[in-house]
N, C-alpha and C positions, 0 to 999 in steps of 0.2 A: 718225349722229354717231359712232358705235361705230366703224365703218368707216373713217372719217375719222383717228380718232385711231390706229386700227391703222396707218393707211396711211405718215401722219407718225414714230408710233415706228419702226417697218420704216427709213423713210428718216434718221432719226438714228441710226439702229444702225448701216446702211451706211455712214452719212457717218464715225461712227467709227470702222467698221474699213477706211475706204479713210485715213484721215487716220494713225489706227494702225501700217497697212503699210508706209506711204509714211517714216512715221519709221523703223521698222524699216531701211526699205531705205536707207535714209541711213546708219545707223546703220553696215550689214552694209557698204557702200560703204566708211567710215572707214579710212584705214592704221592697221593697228598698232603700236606702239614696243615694243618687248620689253624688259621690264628683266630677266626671271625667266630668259633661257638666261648661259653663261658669258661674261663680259668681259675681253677681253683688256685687259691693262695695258700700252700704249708711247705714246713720244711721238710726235709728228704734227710735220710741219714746215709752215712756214707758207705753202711756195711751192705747198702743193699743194691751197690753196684762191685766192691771194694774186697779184698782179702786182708792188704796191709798196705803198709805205709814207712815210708823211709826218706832220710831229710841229706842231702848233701849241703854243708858251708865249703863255700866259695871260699878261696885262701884269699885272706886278706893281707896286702904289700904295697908299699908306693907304685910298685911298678904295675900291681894288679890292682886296682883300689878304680871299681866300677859306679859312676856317676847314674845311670841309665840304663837297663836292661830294654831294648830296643827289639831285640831277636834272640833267641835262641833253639839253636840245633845240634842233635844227638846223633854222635856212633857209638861203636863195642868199646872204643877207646880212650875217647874225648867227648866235654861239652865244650859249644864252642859259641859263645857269647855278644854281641854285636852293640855298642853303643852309642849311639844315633848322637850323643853328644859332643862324648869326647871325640866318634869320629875312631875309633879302635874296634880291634876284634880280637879277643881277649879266648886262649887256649888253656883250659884246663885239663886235667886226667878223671876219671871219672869219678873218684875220690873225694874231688874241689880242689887236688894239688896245682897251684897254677905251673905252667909250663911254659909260655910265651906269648907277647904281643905282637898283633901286626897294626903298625903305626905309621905311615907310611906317604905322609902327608908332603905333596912337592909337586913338580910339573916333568919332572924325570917319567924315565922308560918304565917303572917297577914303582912311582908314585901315582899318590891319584892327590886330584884337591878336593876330592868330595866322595863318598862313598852311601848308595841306595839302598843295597842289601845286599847280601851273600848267601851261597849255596855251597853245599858239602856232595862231593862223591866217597862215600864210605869204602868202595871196592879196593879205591885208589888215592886213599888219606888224600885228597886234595881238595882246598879251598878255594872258591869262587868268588871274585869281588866286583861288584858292579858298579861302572864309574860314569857320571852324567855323559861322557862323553861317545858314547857308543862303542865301549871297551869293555873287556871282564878281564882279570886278571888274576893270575893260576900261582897260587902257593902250595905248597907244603906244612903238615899240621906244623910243624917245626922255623917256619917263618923261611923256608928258602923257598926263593921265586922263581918258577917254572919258566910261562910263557905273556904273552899279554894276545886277546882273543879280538881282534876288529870285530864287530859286528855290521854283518851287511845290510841288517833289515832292523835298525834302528828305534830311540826315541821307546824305549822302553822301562815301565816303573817298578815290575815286580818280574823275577825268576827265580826257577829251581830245576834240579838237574833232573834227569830220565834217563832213562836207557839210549833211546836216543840221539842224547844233547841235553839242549835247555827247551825247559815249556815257557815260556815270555807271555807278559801281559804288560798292554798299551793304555795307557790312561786316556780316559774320555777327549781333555782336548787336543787329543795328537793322533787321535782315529780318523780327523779328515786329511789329513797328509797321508793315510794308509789305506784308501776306501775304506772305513771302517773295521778294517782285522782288530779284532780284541786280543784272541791269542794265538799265535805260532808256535813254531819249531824249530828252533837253530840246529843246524848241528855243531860238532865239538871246535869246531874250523872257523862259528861263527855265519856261516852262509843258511839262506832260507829253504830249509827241507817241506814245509807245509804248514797255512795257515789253517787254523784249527777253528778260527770261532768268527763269522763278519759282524757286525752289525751297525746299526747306524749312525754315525756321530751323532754326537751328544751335545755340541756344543761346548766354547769354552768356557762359560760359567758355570758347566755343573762338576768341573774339577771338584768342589771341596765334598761333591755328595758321593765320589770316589771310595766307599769301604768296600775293601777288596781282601778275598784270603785264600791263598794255598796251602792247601794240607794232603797228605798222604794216608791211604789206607789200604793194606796190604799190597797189588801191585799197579795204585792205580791212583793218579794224580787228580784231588781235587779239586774247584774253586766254585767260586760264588762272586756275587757282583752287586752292591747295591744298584736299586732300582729295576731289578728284574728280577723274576719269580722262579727262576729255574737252577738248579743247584746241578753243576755239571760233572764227569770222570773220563780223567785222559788215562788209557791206557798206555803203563812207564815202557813197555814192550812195543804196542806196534803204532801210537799215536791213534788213535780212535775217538772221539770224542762220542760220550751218550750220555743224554736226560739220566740223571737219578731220583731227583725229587720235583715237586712243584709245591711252593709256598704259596698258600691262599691267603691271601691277606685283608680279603672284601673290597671292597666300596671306596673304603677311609685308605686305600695304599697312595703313599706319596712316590711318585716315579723316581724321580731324582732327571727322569728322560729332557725334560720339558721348562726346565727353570732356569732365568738368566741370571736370578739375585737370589744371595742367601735371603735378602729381605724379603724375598717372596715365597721360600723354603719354610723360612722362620715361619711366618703366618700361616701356612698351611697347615707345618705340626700341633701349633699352638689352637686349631680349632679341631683337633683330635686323629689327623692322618698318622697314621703308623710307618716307621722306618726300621727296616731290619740293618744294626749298626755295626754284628759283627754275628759272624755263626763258626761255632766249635762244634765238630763232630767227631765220635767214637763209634765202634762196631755196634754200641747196644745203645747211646743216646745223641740227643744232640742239646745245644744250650747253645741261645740263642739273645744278643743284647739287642733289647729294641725300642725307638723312642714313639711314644705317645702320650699328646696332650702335655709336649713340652717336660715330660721325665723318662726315666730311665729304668726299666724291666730287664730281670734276667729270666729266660724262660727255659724251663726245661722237659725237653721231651722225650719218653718212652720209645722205642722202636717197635719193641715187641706189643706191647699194649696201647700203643697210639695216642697216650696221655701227657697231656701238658701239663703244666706245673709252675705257677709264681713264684720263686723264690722269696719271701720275703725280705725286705731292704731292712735289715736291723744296723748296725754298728760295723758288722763284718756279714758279707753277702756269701754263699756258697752250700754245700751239704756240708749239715754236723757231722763232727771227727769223732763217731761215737767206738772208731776204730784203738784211736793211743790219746782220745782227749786235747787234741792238740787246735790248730786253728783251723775253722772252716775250711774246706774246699772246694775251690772255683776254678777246672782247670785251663787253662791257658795256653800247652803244647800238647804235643804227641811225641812223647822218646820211639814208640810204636805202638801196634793197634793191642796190646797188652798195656802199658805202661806211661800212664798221665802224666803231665808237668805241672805244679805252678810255681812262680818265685813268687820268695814270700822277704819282703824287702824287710832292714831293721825296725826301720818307724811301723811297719805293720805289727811286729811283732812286739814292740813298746805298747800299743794300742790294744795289743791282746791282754798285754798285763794288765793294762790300767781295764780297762773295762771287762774281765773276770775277777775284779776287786782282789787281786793279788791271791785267788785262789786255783792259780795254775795246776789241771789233772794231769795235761801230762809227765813224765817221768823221763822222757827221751833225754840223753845227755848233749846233744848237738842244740835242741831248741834251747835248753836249761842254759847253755853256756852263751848262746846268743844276746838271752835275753838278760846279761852282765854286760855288753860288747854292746851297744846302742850304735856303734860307730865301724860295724863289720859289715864286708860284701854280704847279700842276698844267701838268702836258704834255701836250695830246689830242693821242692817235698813231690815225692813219685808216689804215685797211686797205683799198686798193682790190680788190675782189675781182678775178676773172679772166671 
């Protein structure tokens, strides 16, 4: 019996240092981002990621008339718009023809009293709405209501759909009611198919150090999490999670792990710790908002050439539009791994007048018409990549 049980420990020891190594060697595989050698500070032009450039106006109408652009996400068919204010999600055609709201405010079967985010199944025109109460509920681009989805594994602040199901993500102070799971896997039914990510609570006061983002790239779901250095990909196919990147940030990194007061957050950045505050990636860059010494940097980096990049902070922050002359660009979504987002609100677009001293190069007739219209929905400007 003695023998037996030796034989088994022996073989669990190896299974953990073969399972050990194997992260390791993942690990050591990772490209590194470098925050910690010097950056230069110039501007970037836009033709030397870019081919063109093309602007949609949002139909402007009492019943469509967007206070907030909160979220936006892209099919072949629709954009489909999310307003964290007014609490709507706002259906256009790709066009900017609006098409219908979901407003849907109540304590009924097919109402929510508060709405988190939403997520789109493109295969299957249906919208996803995520409601404090450990519910999603399933529309039609068309505003007809499907189903309403229980969730069994709860208490969560950010999702998106997969292959799958949903990939979920659990905000710092509700990882200790979960052992720590950061992200899961629902399936379409709402029940728990596989927690994807543990780690350790964070405690309840590091809530507001929560910058957290999901994005997609070809077939394979990404995120990031302030206060850790590793930038992850879920496979939309079989749920897999692996390291992609590792962000070195030196010395000066503020965790966000370890703080119980913003006032002790506060003082740390202000003696020059660094916070990575939001990260946008594309196939060939990434841009990256990050605070140190108490301001505000957008940084931009190379893939291919491993070069960073300051953006200079002028009046309007982004690559010059040396494409149609039109406003900087800083982009903001992913329509897909071709094709950039940003909205470019009216008051931005007032501000472009007034400070090119009314000497407007572009020609575009959608910006031209906007900038008469001070009082019109937002302008997605699409960047086709090269």
């Amino acid at each position: 019996m003695d023998t037996i049980k030796a034989v088994k420990t022996i073989m669990l020891i190896s299974l953990f240092l073969v399972v050990t190594s194997c992260r390791d060697a993942d690990v050591a595989k990772l490209r590194s981002i470098d925050f910690t050698s010097h950056i230069e500070r110039q501007d970037i032009r836009l033709s030397e990621i870019a081919k063109s450039v093309e602007y949609i106006q949002l139909e402007t109408s009492k019943e469509s008339f967007i206070s907030m652009v909160s979220d936006i996400q892209f099919t072949k068919e629709i954009i489909a718009v999310f307003d964290n204010q007014l609490q709507k999600l706002f259906v256009f055609d790709r066009s900017g023809k609006f098409l219908n709201v979901i407003s849907n405010l109540g304590k009924g079967p097919e109402e929510y009293i508060h709405l988190f985010s939403f997520a789109i199944d493109p295969d299957t025109s249906t919208l996803y709405l995520h409601t404090p109460i450990d519910r999603i509920l399933k529309f039609q681009f068309d505003n007809t209501f499907e189903d309403e989805i229980k969730l069994a594994f709860g208490k969560i602040l950010r999702f998106t759909k997969i292959k799958k199901g949903f990939l979920c993500y659990v905000a710092r102070p509700n990882r200790a009611l979960f052992s720590g799971v950061t992200c899961f896997i629902l399936s379409e039914s709402g029940s728990l198919i596989k927690k994807v990510l543990v780690r350790e609570s964070s405690g309840v006061g590091s809530s507001f150090m929560s910058y957290f983002s999901f994005y997609c790239l070809a077939d394979t779901t990404c995120f990031w999490e302030s206060g850790f250095d590793t930038i992850y990909g879920v496979s939309n196919k079989t749920g897999t999670i692996t390291p992609r990147y590792l962000l070195n940030l030196g010395s000066g990194t503020v965790s966000g792990k370890d703080y119980s007061t913003k006032e002790r957050l506060d003082a740390e950045i202000k003696q020059g710790g660094m916070v990575i505050a939001s990260v946008f990636e594309s196939t060939s860059f990434f841009i990256f908002s990050i605070i140190q010494g108490g301001k505000i940097k957008k940084l931009f980096y190379d893939k291919n050439s491993s070069r960073m990049t300051d953006l200079p902070m002028k009046w309007q922050i982004g690559l010059i539009n040396d494409l149609d002359l039109g406003p900087r660009f800083l982009p903001e979504y992913s329509v897909n791994d071709s094709v950039l987002c940003e909205v470019i609100e009216s008051y931005e677009l007032q501000m472009y007048m007034r400070e090119s001293q009314g000497r407007v190069g572009t020609k575009d007739p959608i910006l031209l018409k906007a900038l008469d219209d001070p009082g019109s929905n937002p302008i997605i400007m699409l960047v086709n990549l090269k």
